[in-house]
Legacy VTK file of the C-alpha trace (Angstrom):
# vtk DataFile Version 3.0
C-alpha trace
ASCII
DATASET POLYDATA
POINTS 80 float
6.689 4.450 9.862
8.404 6.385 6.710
5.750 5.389 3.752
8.529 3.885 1.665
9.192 1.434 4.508
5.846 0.404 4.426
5.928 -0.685 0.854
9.175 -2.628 1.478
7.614 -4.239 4.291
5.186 -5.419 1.951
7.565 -6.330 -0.931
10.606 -7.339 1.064
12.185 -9.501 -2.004
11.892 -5.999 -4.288
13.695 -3.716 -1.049
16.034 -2.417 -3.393
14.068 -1.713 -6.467
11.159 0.316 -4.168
13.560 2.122 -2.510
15.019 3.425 -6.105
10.904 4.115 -7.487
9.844 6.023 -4.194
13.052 8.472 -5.244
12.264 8.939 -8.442
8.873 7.900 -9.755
5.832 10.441 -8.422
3.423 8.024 -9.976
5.026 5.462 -7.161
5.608 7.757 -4.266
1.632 8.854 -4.874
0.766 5.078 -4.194
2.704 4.232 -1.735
0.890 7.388 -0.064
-2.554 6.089 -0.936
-1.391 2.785 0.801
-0.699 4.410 3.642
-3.921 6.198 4.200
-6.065 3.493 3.118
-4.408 0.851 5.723
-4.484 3.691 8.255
-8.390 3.687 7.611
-8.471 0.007 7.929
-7.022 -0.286 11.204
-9.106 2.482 12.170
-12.370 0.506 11.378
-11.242 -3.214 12.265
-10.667 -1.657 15.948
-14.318 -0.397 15.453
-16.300 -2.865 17.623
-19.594 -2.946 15.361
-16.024 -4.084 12.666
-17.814 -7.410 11.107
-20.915 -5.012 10.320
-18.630 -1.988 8.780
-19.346 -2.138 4.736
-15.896 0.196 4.813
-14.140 -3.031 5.986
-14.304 -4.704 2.981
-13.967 -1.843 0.554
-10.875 -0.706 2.369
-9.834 -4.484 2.223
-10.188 -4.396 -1.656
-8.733 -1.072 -2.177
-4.922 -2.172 0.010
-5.592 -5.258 -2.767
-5.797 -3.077 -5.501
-3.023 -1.045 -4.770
-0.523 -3.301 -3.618
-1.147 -4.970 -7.423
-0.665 -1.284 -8.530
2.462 -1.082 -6.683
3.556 -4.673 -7.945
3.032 -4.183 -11.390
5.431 -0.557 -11.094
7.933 -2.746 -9.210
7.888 -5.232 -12.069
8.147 -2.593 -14.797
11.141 -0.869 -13.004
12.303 -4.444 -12.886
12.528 -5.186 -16.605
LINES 1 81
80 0 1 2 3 4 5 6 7 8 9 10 11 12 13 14 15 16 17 18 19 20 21 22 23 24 25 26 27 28 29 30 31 32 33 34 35 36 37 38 39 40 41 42 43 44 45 46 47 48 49 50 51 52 53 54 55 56 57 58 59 60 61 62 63 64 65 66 67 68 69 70 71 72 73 74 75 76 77 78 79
């Protein structure tokens, strides 16, 4: 899956507007990368069977919060 589709897929009411920042905003496209990678880790450890005991769990939890507020807040800016 194509990182911008990702983010829409996450903001599906804003489709338009991340398709536009992921063209032209590095700051945006640099996110939506760090997304990526840090819900690829996720999956990685909630397959992990000793998962409810995996501290990275939660911090990679937090961190997919933190950016998709990052993300949200870019969207909104773009927005007006």
């Amino acid at each position: 899956m194509r990182r911008v589709d990702l983010v829409v897929e996450r903001f599906p009411q804003c489709a338009d507007e991340v398709r536009r920042l992921y063209l032209r905003d590095a700051d945006f496209r640099a996110i939506c990368e760090d997304l990526a990678l840090c819900l690829d880790s996720l999956h990685h450890f909630e397959a992990r069977p000793d998962a409810p005991l995996r501290p990275e769990v939660d911090d990679f939890r937090n961190l997919v919060t933190e950016l998709e507020a990052e993300l949200s807040r870019h969207i909104a800016a773009a927005a007006g």
